[in-house]
C-alpha positions as CSV (number, residue, x, y, z in Angstrom):
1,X,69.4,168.4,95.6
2,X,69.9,171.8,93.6
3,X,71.6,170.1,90.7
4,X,68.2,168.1,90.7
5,X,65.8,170.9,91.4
6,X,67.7,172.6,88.2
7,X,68.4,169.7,86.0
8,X,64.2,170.2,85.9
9,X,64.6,173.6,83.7
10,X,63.9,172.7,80.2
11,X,66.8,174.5,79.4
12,X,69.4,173.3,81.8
13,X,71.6,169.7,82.6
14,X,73.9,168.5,84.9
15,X,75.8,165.0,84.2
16,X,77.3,163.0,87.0
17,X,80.0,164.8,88.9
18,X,83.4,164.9,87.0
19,X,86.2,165.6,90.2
20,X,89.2,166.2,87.3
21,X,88.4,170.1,86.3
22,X,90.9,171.9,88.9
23,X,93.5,169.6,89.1
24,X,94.3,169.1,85.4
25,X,93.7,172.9,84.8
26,X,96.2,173.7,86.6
27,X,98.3,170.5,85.7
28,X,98.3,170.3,82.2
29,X,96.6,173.8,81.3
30,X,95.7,174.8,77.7
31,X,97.2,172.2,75.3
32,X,99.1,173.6,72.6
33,X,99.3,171.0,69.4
34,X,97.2,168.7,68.4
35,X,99.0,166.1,70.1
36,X,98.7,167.6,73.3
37,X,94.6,168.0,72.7
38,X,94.4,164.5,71.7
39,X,96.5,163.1,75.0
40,X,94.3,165.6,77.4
41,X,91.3,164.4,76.4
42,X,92.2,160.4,75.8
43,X,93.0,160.9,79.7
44,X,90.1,163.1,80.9
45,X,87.7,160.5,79.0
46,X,89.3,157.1,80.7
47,X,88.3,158.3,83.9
48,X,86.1,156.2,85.4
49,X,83.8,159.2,86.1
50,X,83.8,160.4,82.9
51,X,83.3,156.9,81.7
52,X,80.1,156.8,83.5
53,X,78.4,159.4,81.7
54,X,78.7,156.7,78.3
55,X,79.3,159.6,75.4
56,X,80.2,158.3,71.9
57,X,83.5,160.4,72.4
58,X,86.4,159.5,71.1
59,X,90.0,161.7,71.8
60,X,90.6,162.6,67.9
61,X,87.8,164.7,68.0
62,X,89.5,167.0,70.6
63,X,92.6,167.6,68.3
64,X,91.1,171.3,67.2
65,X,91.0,172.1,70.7
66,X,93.6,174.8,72.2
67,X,92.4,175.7,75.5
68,X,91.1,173.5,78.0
69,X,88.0,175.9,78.3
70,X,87.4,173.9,74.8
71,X,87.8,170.7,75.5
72,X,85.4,171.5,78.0
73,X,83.0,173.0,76.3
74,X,83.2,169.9,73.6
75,X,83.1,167.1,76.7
76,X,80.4,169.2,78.2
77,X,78.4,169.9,75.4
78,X,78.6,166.6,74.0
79,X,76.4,166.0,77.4
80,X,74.0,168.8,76.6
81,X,73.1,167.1,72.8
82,X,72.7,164.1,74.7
83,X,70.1,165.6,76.9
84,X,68.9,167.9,74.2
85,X,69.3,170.8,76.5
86,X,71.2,174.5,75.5
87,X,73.2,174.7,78.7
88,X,75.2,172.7,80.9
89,X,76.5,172.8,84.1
90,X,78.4,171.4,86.9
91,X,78.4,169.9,90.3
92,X,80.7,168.6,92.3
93,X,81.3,169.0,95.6
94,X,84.7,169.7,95.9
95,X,85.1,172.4,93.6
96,X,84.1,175.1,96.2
97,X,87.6,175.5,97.3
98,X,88.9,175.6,93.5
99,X,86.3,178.7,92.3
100,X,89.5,181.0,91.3
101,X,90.6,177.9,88.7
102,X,86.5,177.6,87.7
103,X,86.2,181.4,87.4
104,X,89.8,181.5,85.0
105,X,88.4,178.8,83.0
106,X,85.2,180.6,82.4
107,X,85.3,184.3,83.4
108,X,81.4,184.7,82.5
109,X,80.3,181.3,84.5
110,X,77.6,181.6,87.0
111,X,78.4,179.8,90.4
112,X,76.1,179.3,93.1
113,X,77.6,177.8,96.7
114,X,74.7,176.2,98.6
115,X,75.7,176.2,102.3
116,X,73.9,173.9,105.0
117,X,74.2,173.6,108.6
118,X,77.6,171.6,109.3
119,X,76.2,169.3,111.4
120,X,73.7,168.3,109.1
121,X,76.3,167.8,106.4
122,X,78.5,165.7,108.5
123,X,75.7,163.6,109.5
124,X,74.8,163.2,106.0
125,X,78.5,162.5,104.8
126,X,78.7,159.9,108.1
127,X,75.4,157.8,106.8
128,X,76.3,158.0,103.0
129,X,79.7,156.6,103.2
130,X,80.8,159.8,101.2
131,X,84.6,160.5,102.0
132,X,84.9,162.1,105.5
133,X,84.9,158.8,107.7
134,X,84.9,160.6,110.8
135,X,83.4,163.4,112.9
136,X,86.4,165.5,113.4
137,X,87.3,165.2,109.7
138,X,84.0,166.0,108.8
139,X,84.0,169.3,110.8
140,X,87.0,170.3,109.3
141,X,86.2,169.2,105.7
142,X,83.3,171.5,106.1
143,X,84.9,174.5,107.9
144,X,87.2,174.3,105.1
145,X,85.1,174.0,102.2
146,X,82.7,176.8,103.2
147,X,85.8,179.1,104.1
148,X,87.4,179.0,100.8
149,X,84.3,179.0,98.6
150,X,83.1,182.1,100.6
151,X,86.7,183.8,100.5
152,X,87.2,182.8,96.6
153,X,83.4,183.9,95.6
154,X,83.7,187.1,97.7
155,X,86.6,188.1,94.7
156,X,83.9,187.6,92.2
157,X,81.6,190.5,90.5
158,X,78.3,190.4,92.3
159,X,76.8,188.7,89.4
160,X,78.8,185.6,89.0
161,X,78.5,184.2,92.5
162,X,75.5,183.6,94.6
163,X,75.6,182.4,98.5
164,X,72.1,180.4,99.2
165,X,70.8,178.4,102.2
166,X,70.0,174.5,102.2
167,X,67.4,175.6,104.9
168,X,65.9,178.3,102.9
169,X,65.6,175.9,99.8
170,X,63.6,173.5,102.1
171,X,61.6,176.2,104.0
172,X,60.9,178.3,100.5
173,X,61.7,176.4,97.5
174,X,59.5,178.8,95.2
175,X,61.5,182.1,96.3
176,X,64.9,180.5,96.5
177,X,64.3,179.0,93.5
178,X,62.9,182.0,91.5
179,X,65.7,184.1,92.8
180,X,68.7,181.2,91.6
181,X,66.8,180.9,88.5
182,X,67.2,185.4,88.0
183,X,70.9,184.3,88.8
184,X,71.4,182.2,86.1
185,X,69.6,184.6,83.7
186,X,66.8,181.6,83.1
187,X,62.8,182.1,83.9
188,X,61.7,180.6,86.7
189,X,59.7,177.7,85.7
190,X,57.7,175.2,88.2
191,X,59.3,172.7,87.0
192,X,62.4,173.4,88.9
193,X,60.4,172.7,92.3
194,X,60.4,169.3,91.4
195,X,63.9,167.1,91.5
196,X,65.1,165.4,88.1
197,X,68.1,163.3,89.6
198,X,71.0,162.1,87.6
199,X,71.8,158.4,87.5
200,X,73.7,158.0,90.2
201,X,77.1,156.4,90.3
202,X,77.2,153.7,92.8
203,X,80.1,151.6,93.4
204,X,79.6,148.7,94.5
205,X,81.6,147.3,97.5
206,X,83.2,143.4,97.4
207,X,81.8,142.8,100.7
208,X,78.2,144.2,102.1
209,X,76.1,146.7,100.9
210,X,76.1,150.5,100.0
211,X,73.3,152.4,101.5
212,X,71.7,154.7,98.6
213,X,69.7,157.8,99.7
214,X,67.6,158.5,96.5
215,X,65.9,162.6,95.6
216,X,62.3,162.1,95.9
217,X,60.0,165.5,95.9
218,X,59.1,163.9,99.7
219,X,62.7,164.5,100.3
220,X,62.8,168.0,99.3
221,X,59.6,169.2,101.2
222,X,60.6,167.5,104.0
223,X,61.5,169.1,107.1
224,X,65.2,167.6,106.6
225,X,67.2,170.9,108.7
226,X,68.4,170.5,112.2
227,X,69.0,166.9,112.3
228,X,71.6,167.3,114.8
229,X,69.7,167.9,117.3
230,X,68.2,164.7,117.9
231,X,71.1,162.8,115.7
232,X,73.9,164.3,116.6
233,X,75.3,162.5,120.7
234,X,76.5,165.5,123.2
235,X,80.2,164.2,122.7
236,X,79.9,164.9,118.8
237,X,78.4,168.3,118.9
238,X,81.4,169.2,121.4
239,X,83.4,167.7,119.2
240,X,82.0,169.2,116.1
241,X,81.5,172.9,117.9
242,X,85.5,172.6,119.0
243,X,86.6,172.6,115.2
244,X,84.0,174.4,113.4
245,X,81.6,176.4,115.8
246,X,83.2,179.9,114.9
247,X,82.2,179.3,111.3
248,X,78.8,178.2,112.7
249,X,78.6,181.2,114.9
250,X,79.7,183.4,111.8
251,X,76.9,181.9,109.5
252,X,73.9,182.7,112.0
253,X,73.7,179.1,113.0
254,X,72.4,178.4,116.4
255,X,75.6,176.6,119.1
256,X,75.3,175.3,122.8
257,X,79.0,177.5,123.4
258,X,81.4,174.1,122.9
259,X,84.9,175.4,122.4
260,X,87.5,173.0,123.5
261,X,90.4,172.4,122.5
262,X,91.4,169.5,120.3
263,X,95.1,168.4,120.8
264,X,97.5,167.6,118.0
265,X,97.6,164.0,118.8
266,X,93.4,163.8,118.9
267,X,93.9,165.4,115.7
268,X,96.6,162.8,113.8
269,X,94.3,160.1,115.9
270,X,90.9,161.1,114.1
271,X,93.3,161.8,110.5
272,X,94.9,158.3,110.7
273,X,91.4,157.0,111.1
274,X,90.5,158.8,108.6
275,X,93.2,157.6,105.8
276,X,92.7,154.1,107.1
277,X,89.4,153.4,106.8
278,X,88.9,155.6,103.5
279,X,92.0,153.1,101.9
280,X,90.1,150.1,103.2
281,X,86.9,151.6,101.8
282,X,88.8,151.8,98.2
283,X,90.2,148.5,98.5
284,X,86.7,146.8,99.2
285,X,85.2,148.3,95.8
286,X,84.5,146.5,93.0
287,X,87.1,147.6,90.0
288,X,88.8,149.0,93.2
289,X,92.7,149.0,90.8
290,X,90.2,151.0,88.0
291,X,89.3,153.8,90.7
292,X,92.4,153.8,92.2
293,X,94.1,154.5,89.0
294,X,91.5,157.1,88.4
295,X,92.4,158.8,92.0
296,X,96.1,158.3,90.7
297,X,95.9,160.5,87.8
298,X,93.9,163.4,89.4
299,X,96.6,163.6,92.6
300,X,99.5,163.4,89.4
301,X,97.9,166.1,88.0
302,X,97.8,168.3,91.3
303,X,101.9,167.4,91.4
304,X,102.4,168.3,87.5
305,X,100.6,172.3,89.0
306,X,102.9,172.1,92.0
307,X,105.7,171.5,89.5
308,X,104.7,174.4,86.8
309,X,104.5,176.7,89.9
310,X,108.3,176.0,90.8
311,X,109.5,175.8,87.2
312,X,107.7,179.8,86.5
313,X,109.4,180.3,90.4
314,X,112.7,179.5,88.9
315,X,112.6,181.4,85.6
């Protein structure tokens, strides 16, 4: 919903989300021949969710290129023309516990980590189809996510990282926004009350239907906090409260004092349920071998890091 409310500033776009940034940052790094420019960016631009923002790019035109910080500015900017906007930006969900490898990349970039109820986002994550497919992953999905972005963000100077509320947005859009907008060193326009939403990438599954939850400017005024307590069963706010209700506690969130404890078989239980069901999920796609190819290539760029750390280790 932010990316939408911004996307709105007549100076600033959002494409789809990209997933690849941290992992082949820190896999690959700064290509240094041409060679290397051209191979980087021939495999950043085959992914599929690259693909589906449909630039005229080809990989020769990244050959100049000798940081990854320029291939993507080029990627990213060819986005920007497109839109005919000056500046670009990202969002993707996961990149909240990879903010030191976004902050290295660009020391000057301005990131803003929207936080929302847990409970709220698991809900949300549960009815989407989105990639926790359970409660106890969710919970600790989320305790994770918000941990590391706040731990990473806290390193930052004060004026490259901004903590916001997904209840303040909805209760005061004009002040939160206003205040993101002095951020971002933009004017606040009114424009930015009002969501823009990016063609969203839908993949279709071989068998039933995808639910799709479209922005509307209904959706944004509406009172859309504190869904878990008529949503949310007793068993899965215990649940939920068990694995994440410090962090809930920490963030001013109101609890009902769950704290059990969830044993290690519960926990590989609710994991393998997890793994299962997000495989089958892959599986039932259609161009399922495409996307899994694309998932390939972003995990074998997380093992080409973990191998560059050993190898500077060893020296």
């Amino acid at each position: 919903m932010l990316r939408d409310l911004l996307r709105s500033h007549p100076r600033l776009t959002f494409p789809p989300e990209s997933h690849f940034i941290p992992a082949f940052y820190r896999g690959y790094g700064d290509p240094r021949t041409e060679r290397e420019a051209i191979v980087l960016a021939r495999r950043i631009l085959k992914l599929e969710w690259i693909r589906f923002w449909n630039l005229p790019m080809e990989a020769g035109a990244f050959a100049p290129d000798r940081s990854f910080r320029d291939i993507l500015c080029r990627l990213y900017g060819a986005w920007a023309h497109y839109e005919k906007k000056p500046r670009w930006g990202d969002k993707t969900p996961h990149y909240v516990a990879d903010i030191a490898a976004l902050a290295e990349i660009f020391p000057e970039g301005k990131i803003i980590h929207i936080i929302r109820d847990g409970r709220d986002v698991a809900i949300s994550w549960l009815k989407s189809g989105h990639e926790p497919r359970n409660l106890f992953v969710g919970a600790e999905r989320w305790d994770s996510y918000v941990r590391a972005g706040r731990a990473s963000g806290g390193k930052l100077p004060s004026g490259n990282y901004q903590e916001i509320r997904y209840e303040s947005l909805l209760r005061r859009p004009e002040e939160t926004m206003t205040s993101v907008c002095e951020f971002i060193g933009e004017p606040f326009v009114e424009a930015v009350l009002h969501p823009s939403p990016a063609r969203p990438m839908v993949r279709q599954p071989i068998f039933g239907r995808r639910r799709l939850f479209p922005v509307t400017r209904a959706y944004v005024i509406a009172k859309n906090i504190e869904k878990w307590k008529i949503e949310m069963p007793l068993p899965d706010r215990r649940l939920f409260e068990s694995v994440a209700g410090d962090l809930l506690t920490e963030l001013g969130y109101e609890t009902e004092g769950f704290n059990r404890t969830v044993s290690k078989f519960r926990r590989f239980a609710w994991n393998a349920h997890h793994r299962f069901l997000w495989m089958a999920a892959r599986l039932n796609m259609k161009g399922n071998f495409r996307w899994l190819w694309t998932d390939f290539q972003i995990r074998r760029a997380f093992l080409w890091a973990d191998h560059r750390r050993r190898s500077r280790r060893g020296r």
